[in-house]
C-alpha positions as CSV (number, residue, x, y, z in Angstrom):
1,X,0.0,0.0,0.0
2,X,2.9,2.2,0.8
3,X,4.6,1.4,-2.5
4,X,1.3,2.4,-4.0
5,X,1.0,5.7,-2.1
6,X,4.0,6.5,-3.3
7,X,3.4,6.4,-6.9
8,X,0.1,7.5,-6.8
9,X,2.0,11.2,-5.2
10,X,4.9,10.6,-7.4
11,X,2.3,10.3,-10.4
12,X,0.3,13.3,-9.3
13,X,3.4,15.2,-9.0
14,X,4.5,15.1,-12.2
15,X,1.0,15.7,-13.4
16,X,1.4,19.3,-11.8
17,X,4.8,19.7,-13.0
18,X,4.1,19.0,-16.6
19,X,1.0,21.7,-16.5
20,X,3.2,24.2,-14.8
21,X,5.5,23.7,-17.5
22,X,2.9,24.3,-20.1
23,X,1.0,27.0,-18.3
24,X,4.1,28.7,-18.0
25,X,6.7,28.1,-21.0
26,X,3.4,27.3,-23.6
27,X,0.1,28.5,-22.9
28,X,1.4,32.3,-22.2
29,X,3.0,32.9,-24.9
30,X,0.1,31.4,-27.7
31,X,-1.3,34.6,-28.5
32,X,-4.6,34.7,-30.5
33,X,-6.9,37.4,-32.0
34,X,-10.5,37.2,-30.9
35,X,-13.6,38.1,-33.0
36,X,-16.6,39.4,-32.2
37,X,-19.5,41.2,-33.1
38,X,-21.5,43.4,-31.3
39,X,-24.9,44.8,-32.6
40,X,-24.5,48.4,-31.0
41,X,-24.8,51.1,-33.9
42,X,-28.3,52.7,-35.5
43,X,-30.0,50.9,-37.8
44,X,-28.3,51.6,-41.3
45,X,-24.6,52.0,-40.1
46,X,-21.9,50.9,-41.4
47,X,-20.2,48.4,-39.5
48,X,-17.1,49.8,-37.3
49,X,-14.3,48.2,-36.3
50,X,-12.3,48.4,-32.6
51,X,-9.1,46.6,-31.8
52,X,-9.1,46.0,-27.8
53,X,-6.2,45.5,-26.4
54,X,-5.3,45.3,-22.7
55,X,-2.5,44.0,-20.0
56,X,0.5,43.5,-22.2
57,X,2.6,43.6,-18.7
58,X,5.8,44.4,-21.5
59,X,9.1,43.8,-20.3
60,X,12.0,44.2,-22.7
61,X,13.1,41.1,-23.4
62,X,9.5,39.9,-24.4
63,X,10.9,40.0,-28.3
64,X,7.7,37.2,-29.2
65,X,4.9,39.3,-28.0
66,X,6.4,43.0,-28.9
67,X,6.8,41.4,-32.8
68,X,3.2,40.0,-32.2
69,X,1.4,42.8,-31.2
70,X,3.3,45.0,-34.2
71,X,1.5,42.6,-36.3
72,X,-2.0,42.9,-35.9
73,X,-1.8,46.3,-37.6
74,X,-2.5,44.3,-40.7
75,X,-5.9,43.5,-39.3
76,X,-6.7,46.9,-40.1
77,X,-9.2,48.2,-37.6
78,X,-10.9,51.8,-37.7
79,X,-10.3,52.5,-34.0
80,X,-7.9,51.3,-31.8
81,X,-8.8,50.8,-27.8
82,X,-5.8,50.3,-25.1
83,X,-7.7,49.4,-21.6
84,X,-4.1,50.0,-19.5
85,X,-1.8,47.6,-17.7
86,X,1.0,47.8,-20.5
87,X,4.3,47.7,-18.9
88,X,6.0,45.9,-16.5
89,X,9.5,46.9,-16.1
90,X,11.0,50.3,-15.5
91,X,12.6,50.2,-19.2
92,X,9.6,49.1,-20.8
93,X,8.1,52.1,-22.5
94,X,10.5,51.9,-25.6
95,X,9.4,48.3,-25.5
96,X,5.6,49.3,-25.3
97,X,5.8,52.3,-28.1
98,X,7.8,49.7,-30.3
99,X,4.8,47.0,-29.9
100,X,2.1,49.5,-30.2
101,X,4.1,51.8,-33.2
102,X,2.1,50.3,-36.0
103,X,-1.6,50.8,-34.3
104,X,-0.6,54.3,-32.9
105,X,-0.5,55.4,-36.6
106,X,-4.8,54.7,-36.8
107,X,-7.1,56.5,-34.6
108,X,-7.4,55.4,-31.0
109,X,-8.1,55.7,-27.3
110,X,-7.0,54.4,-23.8
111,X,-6.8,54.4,-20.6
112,X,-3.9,53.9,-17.9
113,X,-4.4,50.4,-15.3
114,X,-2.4,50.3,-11.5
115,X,0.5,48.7,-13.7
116,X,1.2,51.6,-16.0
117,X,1.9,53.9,-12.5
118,X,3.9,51.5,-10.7
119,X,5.9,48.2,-11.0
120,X,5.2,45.0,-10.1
121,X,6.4,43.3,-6.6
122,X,6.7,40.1,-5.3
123,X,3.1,38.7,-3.5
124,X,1.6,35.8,-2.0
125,X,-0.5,34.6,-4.7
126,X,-3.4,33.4,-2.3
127,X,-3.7,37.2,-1.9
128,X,-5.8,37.0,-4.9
129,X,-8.6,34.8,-3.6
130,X,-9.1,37.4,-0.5
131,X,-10.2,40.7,-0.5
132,X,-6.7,42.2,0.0
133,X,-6.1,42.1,-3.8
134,X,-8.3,45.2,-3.7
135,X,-5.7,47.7,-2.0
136,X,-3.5,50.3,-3.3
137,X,0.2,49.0,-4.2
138,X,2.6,48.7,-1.2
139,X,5.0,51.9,-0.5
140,X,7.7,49.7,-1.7
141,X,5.7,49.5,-5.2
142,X,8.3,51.2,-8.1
143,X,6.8,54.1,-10.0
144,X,7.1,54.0,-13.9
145,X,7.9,56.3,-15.8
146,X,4.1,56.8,-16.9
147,X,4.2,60.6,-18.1
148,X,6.2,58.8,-21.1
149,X,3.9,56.5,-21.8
150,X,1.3,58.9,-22.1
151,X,3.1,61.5,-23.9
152,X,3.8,58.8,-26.7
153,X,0.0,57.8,-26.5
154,X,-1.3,61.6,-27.1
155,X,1.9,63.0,-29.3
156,X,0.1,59.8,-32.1
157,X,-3.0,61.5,-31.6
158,X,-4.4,58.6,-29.0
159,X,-6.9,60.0,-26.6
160,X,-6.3,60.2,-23.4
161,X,-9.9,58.9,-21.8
162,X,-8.4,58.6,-17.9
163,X,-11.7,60.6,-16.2
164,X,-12.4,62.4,-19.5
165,X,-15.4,62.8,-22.1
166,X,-14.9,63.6,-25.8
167,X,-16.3,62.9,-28.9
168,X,-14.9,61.4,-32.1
169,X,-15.4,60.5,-35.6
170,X,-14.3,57.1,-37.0
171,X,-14.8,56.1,-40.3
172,X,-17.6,58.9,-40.7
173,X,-19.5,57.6,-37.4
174,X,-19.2,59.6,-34.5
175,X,-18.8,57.9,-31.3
176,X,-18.7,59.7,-27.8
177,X,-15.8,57.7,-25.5
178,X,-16.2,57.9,-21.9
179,X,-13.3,56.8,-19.6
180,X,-11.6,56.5,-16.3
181,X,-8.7,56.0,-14.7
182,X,-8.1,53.1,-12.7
183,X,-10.7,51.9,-10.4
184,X,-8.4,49.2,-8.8
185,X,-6.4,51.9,-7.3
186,X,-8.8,54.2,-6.1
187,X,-7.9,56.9,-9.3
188,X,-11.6,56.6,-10.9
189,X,-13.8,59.9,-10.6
190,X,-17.0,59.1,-12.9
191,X,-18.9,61.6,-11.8
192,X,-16.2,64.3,-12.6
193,X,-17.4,62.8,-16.7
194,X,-21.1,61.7,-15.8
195,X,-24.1,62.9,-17.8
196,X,-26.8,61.6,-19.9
197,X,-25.3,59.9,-23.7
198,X,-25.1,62.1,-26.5
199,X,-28.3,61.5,-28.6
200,X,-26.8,62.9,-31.6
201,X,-23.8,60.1,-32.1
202,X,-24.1,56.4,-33.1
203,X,-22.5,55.1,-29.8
204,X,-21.3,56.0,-26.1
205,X,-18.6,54.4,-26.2
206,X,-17.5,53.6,-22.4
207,X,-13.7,52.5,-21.0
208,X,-11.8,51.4,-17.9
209,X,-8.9,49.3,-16.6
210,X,-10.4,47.3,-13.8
211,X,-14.1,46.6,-14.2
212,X,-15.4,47.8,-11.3
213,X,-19.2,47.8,-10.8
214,X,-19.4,51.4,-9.0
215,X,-18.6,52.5,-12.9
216,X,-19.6,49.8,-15.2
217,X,-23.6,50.8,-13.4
218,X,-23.5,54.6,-13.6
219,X,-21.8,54.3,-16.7
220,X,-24.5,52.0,-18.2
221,X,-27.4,53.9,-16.4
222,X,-26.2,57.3,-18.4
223,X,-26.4,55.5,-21.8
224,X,-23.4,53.6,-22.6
225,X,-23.9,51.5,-25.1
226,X,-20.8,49.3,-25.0
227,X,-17.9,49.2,-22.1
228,X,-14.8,48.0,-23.0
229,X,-12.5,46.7,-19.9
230,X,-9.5,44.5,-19.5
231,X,-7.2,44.0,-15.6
232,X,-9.2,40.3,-15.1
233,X,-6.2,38.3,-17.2
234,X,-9.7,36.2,-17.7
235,X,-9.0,35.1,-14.6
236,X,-5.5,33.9,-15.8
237,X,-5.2,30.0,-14.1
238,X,-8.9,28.6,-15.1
239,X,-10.4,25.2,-14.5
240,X,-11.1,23.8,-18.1
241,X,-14.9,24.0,-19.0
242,X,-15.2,26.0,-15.6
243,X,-13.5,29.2,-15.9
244,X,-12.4,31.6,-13.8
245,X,-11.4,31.1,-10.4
246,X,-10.9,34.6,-9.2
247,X,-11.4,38.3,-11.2
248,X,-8.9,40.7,-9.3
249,X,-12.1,43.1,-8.5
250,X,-15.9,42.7,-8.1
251,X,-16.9,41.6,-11.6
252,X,-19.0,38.2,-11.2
253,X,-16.8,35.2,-12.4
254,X,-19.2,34.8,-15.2
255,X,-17.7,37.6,-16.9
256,X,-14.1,37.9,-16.3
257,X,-13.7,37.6,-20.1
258,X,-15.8,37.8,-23.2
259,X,-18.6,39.5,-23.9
260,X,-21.9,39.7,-21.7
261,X,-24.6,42.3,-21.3
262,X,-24.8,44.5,-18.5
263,X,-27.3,47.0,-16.6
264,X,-27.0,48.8,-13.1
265,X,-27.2,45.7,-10.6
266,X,-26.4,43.2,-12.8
267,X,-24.0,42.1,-10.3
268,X,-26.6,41.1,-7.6
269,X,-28.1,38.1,-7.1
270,X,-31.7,40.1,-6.9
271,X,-31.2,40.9,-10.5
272,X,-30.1,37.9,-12.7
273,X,-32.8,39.4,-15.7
274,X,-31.3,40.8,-18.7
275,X,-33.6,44.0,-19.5
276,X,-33.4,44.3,-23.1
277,X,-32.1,47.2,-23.6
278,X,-29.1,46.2,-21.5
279,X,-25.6,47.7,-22.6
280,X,-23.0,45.3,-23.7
281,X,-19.5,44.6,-21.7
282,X,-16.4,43.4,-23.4
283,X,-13.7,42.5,-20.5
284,X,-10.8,41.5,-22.4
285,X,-8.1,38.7,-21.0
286,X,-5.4,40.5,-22.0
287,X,-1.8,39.9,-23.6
288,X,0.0,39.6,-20.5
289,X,1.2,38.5,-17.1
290,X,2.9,39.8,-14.0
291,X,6.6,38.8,-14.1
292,X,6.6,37.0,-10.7
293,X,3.4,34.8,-11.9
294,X,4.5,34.3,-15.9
295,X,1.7,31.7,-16.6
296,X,-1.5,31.0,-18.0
297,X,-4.0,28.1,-17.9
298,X,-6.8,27.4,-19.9
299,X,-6.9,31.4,-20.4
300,X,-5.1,32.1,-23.4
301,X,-3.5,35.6,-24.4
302,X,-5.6,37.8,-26.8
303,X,-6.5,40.7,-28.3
304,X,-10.1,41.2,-29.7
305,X,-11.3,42.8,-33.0
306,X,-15.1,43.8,-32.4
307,X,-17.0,44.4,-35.2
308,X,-20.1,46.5,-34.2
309,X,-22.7,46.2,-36.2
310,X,-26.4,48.0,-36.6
311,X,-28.9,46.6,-34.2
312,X,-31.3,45.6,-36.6
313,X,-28.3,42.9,-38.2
């Protein structure tokens, strides 16, 4: 019985070693482009098309992704949405302006995440099944050199939609693109940006790092039609066929990637109903991972082209 013991452990050891292995040297580095279609736009519309991207977590020597991300210019979208979380490193911005060069030359928008103000540090994982997750970095937390970042963003004519309103044209259909900064670190101020939707464009357009419900229901409530988030990883280490184990915020596991519909309270368990004329959320699993936790499991790294289409298609 020992001896069987013994290689049942043995067994179930190597078992976890070969999916560490994958999860880590494999699954995190087999990028993929999502694509979806969301019927948002007026009846008659021409369809749009919006690149999200999200949680690249770039560190210099990431040669694979930096080349991969360059690439997807060629999937020539009209409008290009960055949902934060892009470095990773203290060097990075080069690294991150290299990868993004090709898309910062189309008409875009983002939004900075926790991990675009300061570097990642060393943490107990289990961390991430409690509510301490939630906190501001530690002191000892490094600060990037985010100013950069954001100069490169706007200097390419990106919009900076961290606790800002504006209004845009894309391809001859104007949007309005509501954003904030990052929720998971306290930054967010929607009301600062809050008001009733623009009834004279296609689309309100809203975006965010972390997925927060305190904005994803006043944002909804005033009229967005379609919220685009990333932060979640999709929940990074899944169970196959079960998902998500844990979202980094408040966002229902349901939902830490992919698209859903959404409506203030659609978090609670006293309002499971879509309404129909519930907005639509797009929480991205991003492109990356932190440094000290360099895997992924049965969550694959993506970007998304969303092709929004006219309601009545």
């Amino acid at each position: 019985m020992t001896s069987l013991l013994r290689r049942s452990a043995l067994g179930l050891l190597g078992s976890a070693a070969t999916g560490l292995a994958y999860a880590s040297l494999v699954e995190r580095q087999a990028y993929v482009v999502r694509r979806v279609s969301v019927p948002v736009l007026p009846p008659g519309t021409r369809p749009l098309r919006i690149l999200h991207l999200t949680d690249l977590h770039l560190v210099p020597r990431q040669r694979r992704k930096i080349d991969w991300v360059r690439g997807l210019a060629t999937l020539e979208p009209d409008f290009v949405v960055d949902t934060g979380d892009n470095l990773a490193d203290l060097r990075a911005v080069p690294s991150a302006v290299e990868a993004l060069a090709p898309l910062m030359e189309l008409p875009g928008a983002f939004v900075l995440g926790s991990n675009d103000y300061f570097g990642p540090t060393a943490k107990n994982p289990l961390r991430y099944f409690d509510l301490s997750h939630r906190k501001a970095p530690e002191t000892r937390a490094r600060g990037l050199p985010t100013d950069d970042l954001v100069r490169s963003f706007t200097s390419a004519g990106w919009l900076d939609l961290d606790n800002a309103r504006t209004t845009t044209t894309v391809a001859g259909v104007r949007l309005e693109l509501v954003g904030v900064n990052d929720p998971h670190i306290q930054l967010d101020d929607y009301p600062s940006v809050s008001g009733p939707a623009d009834g004279q464009v296609a689309l309100t357009l809203g975006v965010v790092h972390a997925p927060y419900q305190r904005v994803l229901d006043p944002m909804v409530r005033d009229g967005a039609g379609l919220v685009l988030a990333g932060h979640t990883h999709g929940g990074q280490l899944c169970l196959p066929f079960a998902g998500a184990l844990v979202t980094n915020c408040d966002l229902p596991l349901g939902r830490a990637k992919g698209v859903s519909r959404w409506w203030p309270g659609a978090g609670s368990a006293a309002s499971p109903h879509s309404p129909d004329d519930a907005a639509w959320l797009h929480v991205s699993a991003g492109l990356g991972t932190s440094p000290y936790a360099p895997a992924r499991f049965a969550c694959r790294p993506e970007a998304t082209l969303l092709t929004l289409t006219s309601r009545s298609a």
